[in-house]
Structures are given as C-alpha cells and as structure tokens.
C-alpha positions as CSV (number, residue, x, y, z in Angstrom):
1,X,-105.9,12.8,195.7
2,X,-104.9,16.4,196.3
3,X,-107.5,19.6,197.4
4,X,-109.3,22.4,195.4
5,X,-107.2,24.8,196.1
6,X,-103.7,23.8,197.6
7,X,-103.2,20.8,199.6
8,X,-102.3,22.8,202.6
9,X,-106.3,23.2,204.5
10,X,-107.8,20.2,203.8
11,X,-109.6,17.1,205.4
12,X,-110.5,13.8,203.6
13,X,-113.3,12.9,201.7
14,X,-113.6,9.6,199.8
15,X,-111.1,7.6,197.7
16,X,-109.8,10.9,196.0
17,X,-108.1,12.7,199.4
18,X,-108.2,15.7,200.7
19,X,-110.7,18.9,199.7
20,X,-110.3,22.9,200.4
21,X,-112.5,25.3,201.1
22,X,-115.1,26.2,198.4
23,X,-115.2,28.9,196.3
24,X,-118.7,28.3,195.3
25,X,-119.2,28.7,191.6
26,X,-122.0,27.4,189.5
27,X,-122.0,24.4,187.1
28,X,-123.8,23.6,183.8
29,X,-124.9,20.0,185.5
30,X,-126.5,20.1,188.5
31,X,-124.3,19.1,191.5
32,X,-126.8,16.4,192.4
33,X,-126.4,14.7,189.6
34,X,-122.3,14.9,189.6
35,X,-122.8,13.8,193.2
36,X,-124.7,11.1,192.0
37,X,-122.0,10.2,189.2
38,X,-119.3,10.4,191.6
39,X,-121.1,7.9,193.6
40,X,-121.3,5.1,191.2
41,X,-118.3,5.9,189.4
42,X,-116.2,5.1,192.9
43,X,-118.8,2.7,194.0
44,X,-118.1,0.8,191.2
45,X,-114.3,0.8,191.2
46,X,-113.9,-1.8,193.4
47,X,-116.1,-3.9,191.2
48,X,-113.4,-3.1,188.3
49,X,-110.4,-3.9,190.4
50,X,-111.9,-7.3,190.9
51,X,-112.5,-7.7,187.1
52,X,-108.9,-6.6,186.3
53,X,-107.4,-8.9,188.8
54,X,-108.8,-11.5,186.8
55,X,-106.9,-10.8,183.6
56,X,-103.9,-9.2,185.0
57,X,-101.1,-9.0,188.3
58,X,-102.6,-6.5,191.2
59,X,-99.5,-4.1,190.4
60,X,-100.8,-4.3,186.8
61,X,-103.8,-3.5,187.3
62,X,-102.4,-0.1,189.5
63,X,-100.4,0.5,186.8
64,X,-103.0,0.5,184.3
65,X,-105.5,2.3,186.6
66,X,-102.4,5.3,187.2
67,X,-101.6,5.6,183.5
68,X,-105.3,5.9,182.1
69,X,-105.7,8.4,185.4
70,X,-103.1,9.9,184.5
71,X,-103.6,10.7,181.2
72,X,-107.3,12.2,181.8
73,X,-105.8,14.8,183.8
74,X,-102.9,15.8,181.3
75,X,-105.6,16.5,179.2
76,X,-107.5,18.5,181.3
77,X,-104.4,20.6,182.6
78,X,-103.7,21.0,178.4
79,X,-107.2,22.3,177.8
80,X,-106.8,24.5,181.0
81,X,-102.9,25.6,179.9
82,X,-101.9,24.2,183.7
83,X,-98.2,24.1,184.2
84,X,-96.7,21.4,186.4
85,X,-95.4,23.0,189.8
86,X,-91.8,23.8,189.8
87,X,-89.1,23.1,192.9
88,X,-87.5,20.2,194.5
89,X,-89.1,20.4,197.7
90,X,-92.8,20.2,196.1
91,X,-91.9,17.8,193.8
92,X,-90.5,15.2,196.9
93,X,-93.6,16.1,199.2
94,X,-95.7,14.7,196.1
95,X,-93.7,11.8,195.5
96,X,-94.6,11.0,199.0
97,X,-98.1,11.6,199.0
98,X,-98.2,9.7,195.5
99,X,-97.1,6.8,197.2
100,X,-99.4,7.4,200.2
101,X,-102.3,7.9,198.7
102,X,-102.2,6.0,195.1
103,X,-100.0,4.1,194.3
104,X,-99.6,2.4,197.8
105,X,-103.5,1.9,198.5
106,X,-104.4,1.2,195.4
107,X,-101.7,-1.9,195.1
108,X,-103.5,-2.8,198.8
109,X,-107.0,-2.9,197.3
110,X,-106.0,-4.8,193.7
111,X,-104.2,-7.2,195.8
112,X,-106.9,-7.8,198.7
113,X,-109.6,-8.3,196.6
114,X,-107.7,-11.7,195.0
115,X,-109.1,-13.5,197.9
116,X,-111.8,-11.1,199.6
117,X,-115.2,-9.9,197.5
118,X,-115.0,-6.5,195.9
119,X,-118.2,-6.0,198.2
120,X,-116.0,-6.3,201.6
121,X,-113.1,-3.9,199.9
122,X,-115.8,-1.4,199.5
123,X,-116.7,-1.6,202.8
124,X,-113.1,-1.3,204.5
125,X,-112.9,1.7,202.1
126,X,-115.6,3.0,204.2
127,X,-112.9,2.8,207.6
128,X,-110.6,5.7,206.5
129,X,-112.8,8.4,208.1
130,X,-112.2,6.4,211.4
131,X,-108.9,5.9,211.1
132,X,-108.5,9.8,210.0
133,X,-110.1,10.9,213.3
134,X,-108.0,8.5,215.2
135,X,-104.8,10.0,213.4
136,X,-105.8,13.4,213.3
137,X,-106.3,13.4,217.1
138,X,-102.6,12.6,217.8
139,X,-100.9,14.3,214.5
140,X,-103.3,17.5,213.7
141,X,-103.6,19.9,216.9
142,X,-106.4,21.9,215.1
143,X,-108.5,18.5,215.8
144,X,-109.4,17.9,219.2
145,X,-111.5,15.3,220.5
146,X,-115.3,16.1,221.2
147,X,-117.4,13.1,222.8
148,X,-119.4,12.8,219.7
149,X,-116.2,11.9,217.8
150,X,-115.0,9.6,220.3
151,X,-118.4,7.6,220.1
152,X,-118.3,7.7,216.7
153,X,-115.4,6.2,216.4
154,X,-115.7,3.4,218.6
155,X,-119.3,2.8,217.2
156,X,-117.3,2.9,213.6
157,X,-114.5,-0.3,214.7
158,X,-117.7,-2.2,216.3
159,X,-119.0,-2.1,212.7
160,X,-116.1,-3.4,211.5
161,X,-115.5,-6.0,213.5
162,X,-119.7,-7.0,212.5
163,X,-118.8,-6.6,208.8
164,X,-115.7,-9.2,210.0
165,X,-118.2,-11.6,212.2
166,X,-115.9,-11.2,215.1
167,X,-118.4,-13.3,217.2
168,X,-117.6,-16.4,215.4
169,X,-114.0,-16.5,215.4
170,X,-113.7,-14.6,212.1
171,X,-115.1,-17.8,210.4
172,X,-114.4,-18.2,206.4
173,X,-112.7,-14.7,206.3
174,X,-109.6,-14.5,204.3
175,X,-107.7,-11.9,206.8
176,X,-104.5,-11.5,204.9
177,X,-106.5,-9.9,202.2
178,X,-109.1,-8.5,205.0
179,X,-105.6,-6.6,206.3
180,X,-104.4,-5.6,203.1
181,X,-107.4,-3.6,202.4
182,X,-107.9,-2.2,205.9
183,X,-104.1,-1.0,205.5
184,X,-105.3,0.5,202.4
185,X,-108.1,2.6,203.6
186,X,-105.7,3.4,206.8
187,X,-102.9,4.7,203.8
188,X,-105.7,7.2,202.8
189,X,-105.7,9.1,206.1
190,X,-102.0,9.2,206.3
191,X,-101.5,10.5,203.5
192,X,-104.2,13.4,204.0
193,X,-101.8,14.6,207.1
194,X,-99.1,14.2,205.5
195,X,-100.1,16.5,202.8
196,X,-101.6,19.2,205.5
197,X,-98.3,19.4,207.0
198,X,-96.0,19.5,203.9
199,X,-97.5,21.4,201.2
200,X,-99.7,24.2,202.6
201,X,-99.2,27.6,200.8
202,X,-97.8,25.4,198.2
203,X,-99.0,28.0,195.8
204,X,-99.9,26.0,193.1
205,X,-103.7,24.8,191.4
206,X,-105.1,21.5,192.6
207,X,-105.4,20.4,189.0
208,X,-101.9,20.9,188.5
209,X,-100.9,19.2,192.0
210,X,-103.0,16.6,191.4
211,X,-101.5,16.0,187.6
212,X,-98.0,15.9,189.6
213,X,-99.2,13.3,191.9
214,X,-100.7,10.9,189.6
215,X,-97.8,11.4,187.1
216,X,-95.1,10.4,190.1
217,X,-97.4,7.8,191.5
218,X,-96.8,6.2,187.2
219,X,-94.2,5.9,188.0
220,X,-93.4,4.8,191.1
221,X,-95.7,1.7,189.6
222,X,-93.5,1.4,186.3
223,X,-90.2,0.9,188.2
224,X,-92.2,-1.5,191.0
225,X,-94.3,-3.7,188.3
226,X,-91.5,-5.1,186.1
227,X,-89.1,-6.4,189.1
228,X,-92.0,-8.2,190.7
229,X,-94.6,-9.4,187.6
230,X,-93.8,-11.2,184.6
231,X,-95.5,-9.8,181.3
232,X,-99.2,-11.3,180.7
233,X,-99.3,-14.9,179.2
234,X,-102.6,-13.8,177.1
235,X,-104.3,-10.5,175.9
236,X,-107.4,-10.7,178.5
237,X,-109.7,-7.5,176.6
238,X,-113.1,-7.6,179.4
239,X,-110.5,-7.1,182.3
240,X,-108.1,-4.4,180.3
241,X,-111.5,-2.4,179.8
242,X,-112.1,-2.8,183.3
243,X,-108.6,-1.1,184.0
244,X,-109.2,1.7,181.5
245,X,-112.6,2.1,183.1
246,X,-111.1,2.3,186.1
247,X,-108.6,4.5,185.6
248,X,-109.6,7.1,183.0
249,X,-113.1,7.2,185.3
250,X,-112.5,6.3,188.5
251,X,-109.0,7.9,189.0
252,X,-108.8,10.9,186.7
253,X,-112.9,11.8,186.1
254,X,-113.8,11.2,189.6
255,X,-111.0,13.7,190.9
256,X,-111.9,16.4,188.3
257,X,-115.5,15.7,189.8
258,X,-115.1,16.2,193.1
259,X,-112.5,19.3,193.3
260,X,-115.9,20.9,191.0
261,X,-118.6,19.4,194.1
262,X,-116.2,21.1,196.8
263,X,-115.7,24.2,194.6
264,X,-119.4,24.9,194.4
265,X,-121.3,22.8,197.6
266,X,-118.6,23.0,199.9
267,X,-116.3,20.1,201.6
268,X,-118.7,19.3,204.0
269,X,-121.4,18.4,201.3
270,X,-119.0,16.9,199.1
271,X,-117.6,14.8,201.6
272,X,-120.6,12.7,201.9
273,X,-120.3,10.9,198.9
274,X,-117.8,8.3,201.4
275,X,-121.1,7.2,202.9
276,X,-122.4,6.4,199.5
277,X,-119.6,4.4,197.6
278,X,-119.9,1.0,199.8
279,X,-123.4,1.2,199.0
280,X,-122.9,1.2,195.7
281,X,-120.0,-1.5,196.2
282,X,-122.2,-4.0,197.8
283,X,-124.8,-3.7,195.4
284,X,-122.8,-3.7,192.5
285,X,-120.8,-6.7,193.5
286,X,-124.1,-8.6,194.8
287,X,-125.9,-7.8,191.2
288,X,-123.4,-7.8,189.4
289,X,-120.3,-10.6,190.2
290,X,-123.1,-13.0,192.7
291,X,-120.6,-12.8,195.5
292,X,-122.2,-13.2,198.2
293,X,-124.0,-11.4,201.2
294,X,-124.3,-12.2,205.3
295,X,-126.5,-10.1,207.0
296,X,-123.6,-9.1,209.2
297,X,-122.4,-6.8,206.3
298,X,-124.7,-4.6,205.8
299,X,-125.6,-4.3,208.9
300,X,-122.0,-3.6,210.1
301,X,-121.6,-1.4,207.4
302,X,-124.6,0.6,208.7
303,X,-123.0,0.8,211.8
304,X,-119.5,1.9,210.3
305,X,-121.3,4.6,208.1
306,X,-123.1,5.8,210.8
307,X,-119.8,6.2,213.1
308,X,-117.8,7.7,210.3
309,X,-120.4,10.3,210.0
310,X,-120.0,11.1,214.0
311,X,-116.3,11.6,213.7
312,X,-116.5,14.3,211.0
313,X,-119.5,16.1,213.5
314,X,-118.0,19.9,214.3
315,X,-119.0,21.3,217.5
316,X,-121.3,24.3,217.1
317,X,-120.0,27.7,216.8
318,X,-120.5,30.0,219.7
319,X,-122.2,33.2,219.6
C-alpha cells in the first residue's frame, strides 16, 4: 500500500493505499480490462481469507498472505533492477505504515471473518473512504469540508448501520468480529495520512517503497505469529492455496496493478475500483461459500457506495 510515485501526494484508493499523480503512459492490456482484473482479484480476497481461516490461525493466514506478497514484488523490483531505499528515517516511517496498512488490517480482516461472512468483511472494506474523509478533515488541512462531502459521509454511516440492521437491535450480528473489521477498514485511512505526512519527497520509486513495506510488514507477522499460534495440527492444501492466492494475487499483483491504472488513467479513475470490490465480495461469497444474504446488505451497501463516492467529490475549479 504505497503510491505511484512517492508516498508523499497521495489519497486512498481501495485495499492497496494511497495513489500519485499519473504520469499517463500506455499499456499492452487495455486498462479496462486490468480494471476489471483488479476488481475481482480484491473482490475476491475476502472470499480467500475466509477459506484460509479454515485451515490455518488469522495471523497465519497474514503471514502467509505477506510472504507470497512479498515475494511477487521482489521479483518485480529484480526484473526492474529496483534497489531498496536507503536511511533510518525512511526505513521507520515504513515500518509504521507496514503495520498500519498490512499487517495490522489484514490480521483485523483474517480474524473478523472467523465469526462474520466474507460478504459483510467486504462490505466494511467499503467504509475506509468514510472514515478517510472524516480523518482527513481534522489531520490533512489541504481537505476542507464541502457540503457534498459532509452528506456523503453521513449518507455513507446510515448505510452502515443498514448493512448492520440497526433497527432491530443488531439482531444475530456477531459485533466483536463486526468491530474488528470496521477497525480494519478504519486502519487503511490512518495509515494513508500517516504516509502523506512522513514520507513525501521521499525520493524513492513506489515499487521499491512498496517492496520495503511488504518486506517489514513479514516481518512484523514472523515475530507476532509464533508467540501467539501454535504450529498447524494438519497440512490443510485447499486453504494454503487460498493463502498463496491471496497473497501472490491479491497482495503483490493487485498492487503492481493499480500503481499501472493510476500511471496511465489517473487516481481519480483508478480509485473507483473501491466501489467495485464489495460487489464482487457479496457475489462471490453468496455463489460461492452460500452464506447468506438479507436484503438490508445490499441495500446498505448501496447506500455506503453511494456516500463514499460523495466524500471523494472535488469542488469545481474556478475560472
């Protein structure tokens, strides 16, 4: 989760963090159809969590998930000859970001969706624009409120709390793991500032950021899993493929994907992939897994998506 360029100008879009400003060059593959991929692929990650938190612990599975990540951008920094950045002072902002936006939020998910469906995770994913424009408005000067953005933030929470069924007490929800991915998606956001006020005019690539993140966010995992999980009982393949799956596509491929969308379309076209991925959740994890479906989710989801979009509205330029 870094940007195209340096994680200094940047606002979030999506599982993957923040994005830069384009450069706009042009692909072999259509950027539709990498849109399209990038949907699915994070539409369906939250289908994989589920399956690997059948086989394995929810640190495991972020373990596994960082290490197969991790290991698809290594190789793309080798075939590029990327360096690592150098000094202490980048190297702790990272470690901090790491925590913020991978290896803390993706523990959160793995670990909410042992009780919640992978469709619900998918959907409080969908919150972290809201809770970006809430942030942003106290931590980021350059963002100041506009009454679009205001309404579209308190149209986004009234969605939430329809996904949640506040009207009937929050009947037959599981909130611990309702919470944990909430704090998830609210991690995302978080980290975002975090990296807009630390490492701008960082002067390094994104690929080679990003490779610095993942690598720290490894291990920041490896020293967390073995003090608080016990080595697997049983060799559980479906659920390890998941992982890899997960991992090599929906943490390393998917960010290699996106920095290539913003670096030709632009963030603001990029960015609307988030609006996409609990979509694709839902349907996946409906088709897919049978969980099932009130009609309060999708239509609070609607709602969400719609205020989401309303936050990230830019008032007009004047001539």
């Amino acid at each position: 989760m870094t940007t195209a360029r340096t994680p200094a100008t940047t606002r979030p879009t999506g599982p993957a963090g923040p994005e830069a400003t384009p450069t706009r060059s042009r692909r072999a593959l259509d950027w539709r159809l990498r849109f399209a991929g990038l949907s699915l692929i994070w539409g369906f990650s939250f289908l994989l969590i589920k399956v690997g938190t059948d086989g394995y612990a929810p640190f495991q599975v972020t373990l596994g998930r960082l290490v197969f990540g991790t290991a698809v951008l290594a190789a793309a920094m080798a075939v590029k000859r990327e360096r690592l950045p150098r000094g202490a002072r980048t190297w702790g902002h990272l470690a901090v970001a790491a925590l913020l936006l991978n290896a803390l939020p993706f523990s959160l998910f793995a670990y909410s969706e042992l009780t919640i469906p992978s469709t619900l995770a998918g959907i409080c994913n969908a919150t972290s624009p809201l809770w970006g424009m809430a942030l942003s408005l106290v931590a980021l000067s350059e963002d100041r409120p506009t009454r679009l953005r205001v309404a579209g933030l308190g149209i986004g929470f009234l969605g939430v709390l329809t996904v949640l069924g506040a009207w009937q007490g929050f009947a037959g929800l599981d909130a611990t793991g309702t919470a944990l991915a909430l704090l998830a998606s609210l991690s995302y956001p978080v980290g975002w500032i975090y990296v807009r006020r630390t490492l701008a005019g960082a002067g390094h690539s994104h690929l080679s950021l990003t490779g610095a993140q993942l690598l720290l966010a490894t291990l920041q995992l490896a020293v967390v899993t073995p003090l608080s999980t016990s080595l697997p009982t049983g060799f559980a393949p479906g659920p390890l493929l998941a992982i890899a799956a997960l991992g090599a596509l929906g943490t390393g491929l998917a960010v290699l994907i996106q920095y290539g969308l913003v670096d030709e379309v632009g963030p603001t076209t990029a960015q609307m992939v988030t609006y996409f991925i609990p979509v694709v959740a839902t349907a996946a994890g409906v088709a897919l897994l049978g969980e099932s479906l009130a009609w309060s989710t999708p239509v609070g989801a609607v709602i969400v998506l719609a205020g989401a979009a309303l936050t990230q509205a830019r008032p007009r330029a004047r001539d």
